[in-house]
N, C-alpha and C positions, 0 to 999 in steps of 0.2 A: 504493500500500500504506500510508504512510503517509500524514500531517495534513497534508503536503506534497504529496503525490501521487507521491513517490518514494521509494525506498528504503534503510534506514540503510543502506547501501554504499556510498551516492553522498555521504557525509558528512552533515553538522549538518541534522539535520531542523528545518525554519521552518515553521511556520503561516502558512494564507493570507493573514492579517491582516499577517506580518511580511512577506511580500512585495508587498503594496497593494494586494492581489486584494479586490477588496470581496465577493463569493462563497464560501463558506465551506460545505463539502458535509458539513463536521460540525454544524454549526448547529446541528441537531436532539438532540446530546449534548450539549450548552452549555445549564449550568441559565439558567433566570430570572432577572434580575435578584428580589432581594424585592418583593412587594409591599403592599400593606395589610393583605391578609387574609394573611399568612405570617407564624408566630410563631416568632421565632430567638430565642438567645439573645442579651443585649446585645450582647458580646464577637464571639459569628458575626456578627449582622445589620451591625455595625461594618463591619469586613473583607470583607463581602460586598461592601458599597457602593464599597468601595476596591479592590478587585480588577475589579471589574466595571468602573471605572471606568480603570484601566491597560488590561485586554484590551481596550475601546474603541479604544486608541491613538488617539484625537481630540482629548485634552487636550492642554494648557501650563500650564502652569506658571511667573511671569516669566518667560516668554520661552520658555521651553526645551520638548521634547518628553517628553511624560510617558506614555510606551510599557513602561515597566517598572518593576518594584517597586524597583528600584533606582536606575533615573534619578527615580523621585518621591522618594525620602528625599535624593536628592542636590540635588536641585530646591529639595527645604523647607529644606535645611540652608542656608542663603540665608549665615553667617559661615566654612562649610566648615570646622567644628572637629570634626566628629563627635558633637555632642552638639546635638540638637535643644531648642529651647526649648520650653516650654506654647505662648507666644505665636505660636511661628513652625509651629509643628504645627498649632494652630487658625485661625490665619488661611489657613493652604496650605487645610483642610478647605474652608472658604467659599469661595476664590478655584475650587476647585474644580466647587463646587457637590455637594458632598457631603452629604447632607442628616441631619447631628448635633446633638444638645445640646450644650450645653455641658459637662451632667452625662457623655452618652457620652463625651465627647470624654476628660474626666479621666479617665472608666472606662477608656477605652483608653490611655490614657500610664500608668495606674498597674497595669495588665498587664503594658506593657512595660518599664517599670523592672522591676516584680517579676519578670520572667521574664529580663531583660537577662544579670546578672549583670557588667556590667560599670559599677559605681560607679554604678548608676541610670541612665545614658545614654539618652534615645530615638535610637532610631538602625536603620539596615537589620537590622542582624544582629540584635538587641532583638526587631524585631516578626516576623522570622523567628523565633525563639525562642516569643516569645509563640504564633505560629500551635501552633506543635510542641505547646505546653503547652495547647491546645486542638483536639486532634484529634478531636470527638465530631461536627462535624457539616460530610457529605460536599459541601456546594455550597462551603464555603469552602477547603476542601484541593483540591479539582476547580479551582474556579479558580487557586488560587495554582500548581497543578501546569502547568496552562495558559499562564497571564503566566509563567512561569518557563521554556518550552518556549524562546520566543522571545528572550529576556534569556543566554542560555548559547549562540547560535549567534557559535562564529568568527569573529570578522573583522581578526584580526590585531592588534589590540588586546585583548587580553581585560579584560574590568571588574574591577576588584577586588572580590572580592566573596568575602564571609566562607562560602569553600567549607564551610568545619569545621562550620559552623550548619546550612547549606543540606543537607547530603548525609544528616542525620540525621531533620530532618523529613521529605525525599523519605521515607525506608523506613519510617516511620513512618505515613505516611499510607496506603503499600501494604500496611502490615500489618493496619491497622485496618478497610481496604475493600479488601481480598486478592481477594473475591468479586465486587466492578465492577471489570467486565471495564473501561470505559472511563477509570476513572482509575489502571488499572493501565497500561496503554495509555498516557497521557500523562506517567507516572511513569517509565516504559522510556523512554520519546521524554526525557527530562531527563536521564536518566545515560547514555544513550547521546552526548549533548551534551559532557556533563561528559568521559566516556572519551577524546573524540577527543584532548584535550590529555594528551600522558604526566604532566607532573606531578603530574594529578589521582589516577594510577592508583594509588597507594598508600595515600592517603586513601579511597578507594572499595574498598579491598581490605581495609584495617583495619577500615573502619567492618559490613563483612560485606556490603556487596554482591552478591559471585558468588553466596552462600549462597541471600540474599533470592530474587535471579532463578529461581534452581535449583527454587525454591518454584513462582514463578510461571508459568514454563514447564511445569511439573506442572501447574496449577491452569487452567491458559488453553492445552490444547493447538491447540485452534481458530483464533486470536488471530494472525491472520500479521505485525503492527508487533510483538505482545508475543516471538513465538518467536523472528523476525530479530534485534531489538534486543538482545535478552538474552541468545541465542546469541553476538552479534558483541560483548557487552561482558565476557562470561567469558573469550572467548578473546583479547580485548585485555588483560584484566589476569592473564591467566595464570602469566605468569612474575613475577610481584609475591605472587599468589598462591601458587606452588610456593617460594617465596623465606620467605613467613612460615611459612610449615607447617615448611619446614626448620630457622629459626630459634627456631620454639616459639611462634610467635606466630600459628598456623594457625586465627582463629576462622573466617576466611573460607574456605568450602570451594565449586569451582567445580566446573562439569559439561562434556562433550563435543557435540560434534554443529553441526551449522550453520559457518557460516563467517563472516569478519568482513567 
């Protein structure tokens, strides 16, 4: 049923890629990398290259495995301060084989400052933001919803990762492409991720969540990962959700049916 081949009941849905199945029976929903004849904006065709090139998972990085949008900003952050340099940003681009200007490359650090909000920083949570502040075009929200599927699976360590950023783009990108069925689809498969840990649940329940899904289970009755996921994530944050209604804080409103 699901990217997995099983279903959210059995926990953290993984993509084939995250478990090393080189066979991917979704292929055929997985845009293109760009090509010559493809005309993006600077900003998208940037981030395409970059996302495309995490959902690979065949990169390094010195050394390291560069499988997620988040093990690559940790990868380039080579002094572990949190704040990426021009120098250590552009070099990661080339070691990668990224294929930028130089001029793209500022265009992209001067998004991410601008969109950061945190003292100009480049940094994960920066170009998470940056993505949000460019939701106009669907290969590059599809992929990051993609790499993002696999980055949020369990493993008893959970990454730190700037949930508060993350959770806001996700509903944004399903708002915006409400009507792809497939990256609504991969959008359920991410919060359904995020729900398995309770701590997440009230941050997914402020941010309006249940509401969102409520939407998309309307919208996608067809859709057996969208109806399961989003059934099993209203009824995970339900009592979070009956908890702010009763406190006044009720933007988030959930719906019945299915099982978690």
């Amino acid at each position: 049923m699901s990217a997995a081949g099983s279903s959210p009941r059995d926990g953290a849905l993984v993509t084939p890629a995250a478990r090393g199945r080189p066979d991917d029976p979704f292929a055929s929903l997985h845009p293109a990398p760009p090509t010559a004849g493809t005309v993006l904006p600077v900003y998208d065709a940037i981030c395409a290259q970059i996302l495309h090139a995490v959902r690979s998972r065949r990169r390094r990085l010195y050394g390291r495995p560069v499988d997620s949008l988040f093990s690559l900003f940790q990868a380039i952050d080579e002094h572990s301060d949190g704040d990426i340099s021009d120098l250590e940003f552009a070099t990661a681009m080339r070691r990668l084989e990224i294929n930028v200007s130089e001029a793209q490359t500022r265009h992209l650090l001067r998004e991410m400052r601008r969109a950061g909000g945190d003292g100009g920083r480049v940094s994960y949570a920066a170009f998470m933001r940056s993505m949000q502040a460019h939701p106009r075009h669907f290969e590059v929200q599809y992929r990051a919803l993609f790499a993002l599927i696999n980055l949020l699976v369990p493993d008893g360590s959970p990454p730190r990762l700037a949930y508060e950023e993350l959770v806001p783009f996700v509903l944004a990108a399903m708002e915006t492409f409400a009507a792809h069925e497939a990256l609504v689809n991969r959008g359920c498969l991410v919060l359904h991720n995020l729900a398995l840990s309770e701590p997440n649940h009230a941050l997914l329940a402020r941010a309006g969540v249940p509401r969102l899904l409520a939407r998309m289970l309307a919208l996608h009755p067809k859709e057996p990962v969208v109806q399961e996921s989003a059934t099993g994530i209203i009824r995970r944050l339900a009592h979070v959700t009956e908890a702010l209604q009763r406190g006044g804080g009720g933007a988030a409103v959930g719906v019945g049916g299915g099982s978690a």
